[in-house]
N, C-alpha and C positions, 0 to 999 in steps of 0.2 A: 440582118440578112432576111430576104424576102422568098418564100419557095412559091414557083408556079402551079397551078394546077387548073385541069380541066374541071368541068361538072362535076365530075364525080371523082375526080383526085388519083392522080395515077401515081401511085408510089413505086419504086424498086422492091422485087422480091425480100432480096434480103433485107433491106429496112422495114416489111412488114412482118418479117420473123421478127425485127428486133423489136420492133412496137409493144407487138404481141407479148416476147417475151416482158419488159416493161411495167405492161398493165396488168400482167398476172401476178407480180412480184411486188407492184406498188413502189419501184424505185427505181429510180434516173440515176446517170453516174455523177460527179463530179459534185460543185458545192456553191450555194450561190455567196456571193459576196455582199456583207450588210455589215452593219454596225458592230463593233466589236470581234472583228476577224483580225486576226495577228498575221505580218506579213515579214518575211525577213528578205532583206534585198542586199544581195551579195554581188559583188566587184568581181572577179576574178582574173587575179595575171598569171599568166600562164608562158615560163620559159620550157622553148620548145627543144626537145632532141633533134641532133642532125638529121635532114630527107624527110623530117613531118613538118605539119604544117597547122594553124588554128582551125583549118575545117574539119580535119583528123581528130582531133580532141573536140571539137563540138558536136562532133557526130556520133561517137561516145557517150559524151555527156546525155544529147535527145533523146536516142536509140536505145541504149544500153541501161544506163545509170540510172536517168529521168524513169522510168516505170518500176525500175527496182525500187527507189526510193519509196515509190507511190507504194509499194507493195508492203516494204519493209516497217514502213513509220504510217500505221494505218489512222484514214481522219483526214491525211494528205493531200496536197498535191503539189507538186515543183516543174515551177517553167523556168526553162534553158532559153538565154536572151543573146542575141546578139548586136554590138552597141552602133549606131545608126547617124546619132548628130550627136552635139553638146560635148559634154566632157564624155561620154562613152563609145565615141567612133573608136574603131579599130578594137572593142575591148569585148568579153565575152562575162556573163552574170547570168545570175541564179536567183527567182523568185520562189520563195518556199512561201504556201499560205496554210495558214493553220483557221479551221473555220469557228475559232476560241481559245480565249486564253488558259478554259481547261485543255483542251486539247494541249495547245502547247506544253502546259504542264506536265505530261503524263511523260514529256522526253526532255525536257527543260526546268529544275529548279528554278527559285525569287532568284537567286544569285550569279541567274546564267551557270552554273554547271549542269554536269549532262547526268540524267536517272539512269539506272538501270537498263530500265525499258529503252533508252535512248543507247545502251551500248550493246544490248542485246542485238537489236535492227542495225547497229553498225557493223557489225562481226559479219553479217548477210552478204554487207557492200566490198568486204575484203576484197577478193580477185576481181571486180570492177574496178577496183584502184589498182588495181596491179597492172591491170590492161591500160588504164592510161599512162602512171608512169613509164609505159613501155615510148608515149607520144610526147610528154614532158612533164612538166612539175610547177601544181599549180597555187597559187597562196591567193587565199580567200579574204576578203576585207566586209565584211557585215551590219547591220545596223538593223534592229526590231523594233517596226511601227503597228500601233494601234488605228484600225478605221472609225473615226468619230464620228461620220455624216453617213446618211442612210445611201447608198447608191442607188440610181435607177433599177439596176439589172434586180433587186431583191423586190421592188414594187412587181415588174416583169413577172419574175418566177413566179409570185407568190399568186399572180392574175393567171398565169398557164394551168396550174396547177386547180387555182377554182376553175375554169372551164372546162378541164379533165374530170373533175369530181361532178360538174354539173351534167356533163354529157354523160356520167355512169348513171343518172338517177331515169328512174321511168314516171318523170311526171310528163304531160305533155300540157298541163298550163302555165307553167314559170317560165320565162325567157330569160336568156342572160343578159350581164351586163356588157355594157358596151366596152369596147378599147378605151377609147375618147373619153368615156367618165374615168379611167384610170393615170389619164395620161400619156396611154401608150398609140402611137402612131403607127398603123399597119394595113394598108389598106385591104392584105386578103383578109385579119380577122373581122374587119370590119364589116365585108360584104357577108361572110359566115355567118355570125351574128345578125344582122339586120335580117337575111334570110329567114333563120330559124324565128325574129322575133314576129316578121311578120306571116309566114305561114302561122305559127300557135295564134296572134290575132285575129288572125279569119279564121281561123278553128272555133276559139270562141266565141265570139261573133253570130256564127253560124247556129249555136243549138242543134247540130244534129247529136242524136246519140251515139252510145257506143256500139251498138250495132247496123248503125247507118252505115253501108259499103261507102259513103263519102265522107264519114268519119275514118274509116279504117284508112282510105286514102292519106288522108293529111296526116294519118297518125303513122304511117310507112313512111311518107316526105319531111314529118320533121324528125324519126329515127334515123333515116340516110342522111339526115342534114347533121344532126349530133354528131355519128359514128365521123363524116368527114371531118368536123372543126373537133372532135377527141384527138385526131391522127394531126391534124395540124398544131394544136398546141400542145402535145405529147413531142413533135420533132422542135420545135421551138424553147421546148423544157427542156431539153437534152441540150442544145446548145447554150441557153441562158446559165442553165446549173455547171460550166465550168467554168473557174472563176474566171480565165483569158482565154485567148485562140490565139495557133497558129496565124501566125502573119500579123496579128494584131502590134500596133503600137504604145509602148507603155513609156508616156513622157514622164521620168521622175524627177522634179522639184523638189530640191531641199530650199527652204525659205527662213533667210537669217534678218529678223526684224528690228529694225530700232525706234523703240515708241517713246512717241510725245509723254511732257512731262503729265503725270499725272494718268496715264493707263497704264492699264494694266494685262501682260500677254495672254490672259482669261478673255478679258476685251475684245482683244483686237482677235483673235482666234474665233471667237463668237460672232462676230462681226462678220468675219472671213466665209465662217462654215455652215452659219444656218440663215444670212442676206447674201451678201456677194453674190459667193459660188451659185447657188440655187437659184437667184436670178440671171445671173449668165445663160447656165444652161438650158434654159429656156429656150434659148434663139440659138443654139447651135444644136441644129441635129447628128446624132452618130455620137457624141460624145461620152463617155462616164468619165466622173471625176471621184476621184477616193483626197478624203482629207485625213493626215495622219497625223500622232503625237508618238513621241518613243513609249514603246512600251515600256508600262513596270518603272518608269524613271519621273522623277519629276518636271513639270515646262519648265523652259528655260527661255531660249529666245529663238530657236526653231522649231522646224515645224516640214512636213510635208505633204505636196499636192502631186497626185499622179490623174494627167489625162490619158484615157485611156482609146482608143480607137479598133475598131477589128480590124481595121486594114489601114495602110499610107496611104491610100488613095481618099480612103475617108479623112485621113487627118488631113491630107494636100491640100483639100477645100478651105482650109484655112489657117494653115502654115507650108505654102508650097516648099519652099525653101528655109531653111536654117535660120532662125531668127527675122526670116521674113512673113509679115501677117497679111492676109489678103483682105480685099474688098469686102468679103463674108463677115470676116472677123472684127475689122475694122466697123461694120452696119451692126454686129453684136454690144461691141464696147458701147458704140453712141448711145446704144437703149438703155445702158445704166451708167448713164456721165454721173449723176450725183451721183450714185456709191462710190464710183473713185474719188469726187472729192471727199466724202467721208472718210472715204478709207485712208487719205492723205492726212485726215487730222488727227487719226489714230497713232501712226506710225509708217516706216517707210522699210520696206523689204528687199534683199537682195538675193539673185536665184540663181541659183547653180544646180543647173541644169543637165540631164544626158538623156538623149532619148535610146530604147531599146524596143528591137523586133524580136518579139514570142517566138522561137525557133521550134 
């Protein structure tokens, strides 16, 4: 997502309380998504009482439940989905992400039972369950994946955050780095940046002193220039740091492989997670892809991929429809024909598929 601004950046009051607050405390909400974050992706069927309905209970679940959790099981966070194509139309799910496999630990034993600490924060959720049972009765089916491949969004976060730090500093000879050397595509940081690089250029350039009135100048133009791109990648950390959004699209692939004589599911996985994937994504913009293994379990012959999109309209661009691929995607595939042949020689995969909307 892209925010507008004038010259000088017109923010909403209350988002520059909340800035404010932010930068005084040195901390964003939420959590970025990177290697080694644990994801539990839960099914949910849900038989309904007479005169309710599943948007009753999902309204619950978002409202109600979804912040308790966040509250109760600290480290957290849980998105409430609701199921869109593939095998999850009609059905309602639950993303819990843990941003480590300590983290999960502290509520989760090696053996899948539940700590302590895990039934203490349950006792919290009591009269939450009560209120839904009041709408039906819901049985949970669950599966826990490990993130093996580094996501874009943790490259993102990790570049917001140097620009935040670099805008606190009072040097006025160092310029930042660009978007573009990070990979990151954004045309306002872009102009931000270029801005500040080149006012400090002709600062130094220039030779005047520090008590030249046309030093103090440029040294006021490239402060007002910092303070705005602190306030712009301070609101761009705050969205990047949670790990989904509402409306966002979360394609989950589960991928059951059958490989050529002679590989090995190490192989074809490495194959998949550090060429494939990473040159795909190249030529599709808007995209993250999370590549996962069960946690805690040994490989076996699957595996999972989740595209992820902030909106259907982003994913539309190139899957308008349900198992239909567009012109986009189709110009994507063609740029890496040889990996699919390779990837043909390794093994051949089958996907079962649901997509779901971040409610």
């Amino acid at each position: 997502m892209y925010f507008s601004f004038t010259r000088k950046m017109r923010i909403p009051k209350f988002l520059c309380i909340l800035i404010a607050g932010f930068l005084l405390t040195g901390s964003l909400p939420g959590q970025t998504l990177h290697k080694g974050t644990v994801i539990e992706c839960n099914e949910i069927g849900v038989t309904l009482l007479p005169g309710k309905t599943l948007e009753d209970y999902l309204d619950v679940l978002v409202n109600v439940l979804g912040p308790a959790i966040e509250e109760a099981y600290a480290g957290t966070e849980v998105f409430f989905v609701e199921g869109n194509r593939g095998n999850a139309e009609s059905k309602v799910g639950a993303i819990w992400v843990f941003p480590s496999a300590e983290v999960r630990d502290l509520y989760f034993a090696q053996d899948g039972s539940r700590t302590q600490a895990w039934q203490k924060a349950s006792e919290k959720l009591d009269p939450i369950r009560e209120q839904l049972a009041e709408i039906g009765v819901g049985a949970r089916n669950s599966m826990t994946w490990e993130v093996i491949n580094e996501p874009r969004s943790a490259t993102a976060a990790d570049y917001y955050d140097y620009l935040i730090e670099y805008c606190s500093k009072e040097n006025l000879s160092e310029v930042p780095v660009a978007p573009a050397a990070m990979g990151i595509s954004d045309p306002l940081l872009e102009k931000l940046v270029r801005d500040i690089s080149e006012t400090t250029g002709t600062l130094i350039e220039s030779g005047y002193g520090k008590e030249d009135p046309r030093y103090k100048e440029y040294a006021s133009r490239i402060r007002s220039a910092k303070q705005t791109l602190r306030e712009a990648a301070t609101l761009l950390s705050i969205e990047e740091k949670r790990a989904f959004q509402k409306g966002g699209s979360f394609g989950y692939h589960k991928l059951t492989v059958t490989l050529e004589e002679g590989v090995t599911m190490q192989q074809y996985l490495d194959f998949y997670s550090k060429k494939y994937i990473p040159e795909l994504v190249k030529y599709m913009e808007g995209i993250e892809v999370l590549i996962m293994v069960p946690f805690g379990k040994p490989l076996k012959d699957q595996f999972v991929y989740v595209n992820y999109f902030r909106s259907e309209s982003s994913r539309d661009q190139y899957w308008p429809e349900p198992d239909v691929a567009s012109d986009r995607y189709d110009e994507a595939r063609n740029k890496i024909k040889s990996l699919l042949f390779e990837q043909l020689e390794l093994g051949t995969q089958v996907d079962d598929y649901g997509v779901w909307i971040i409610q």
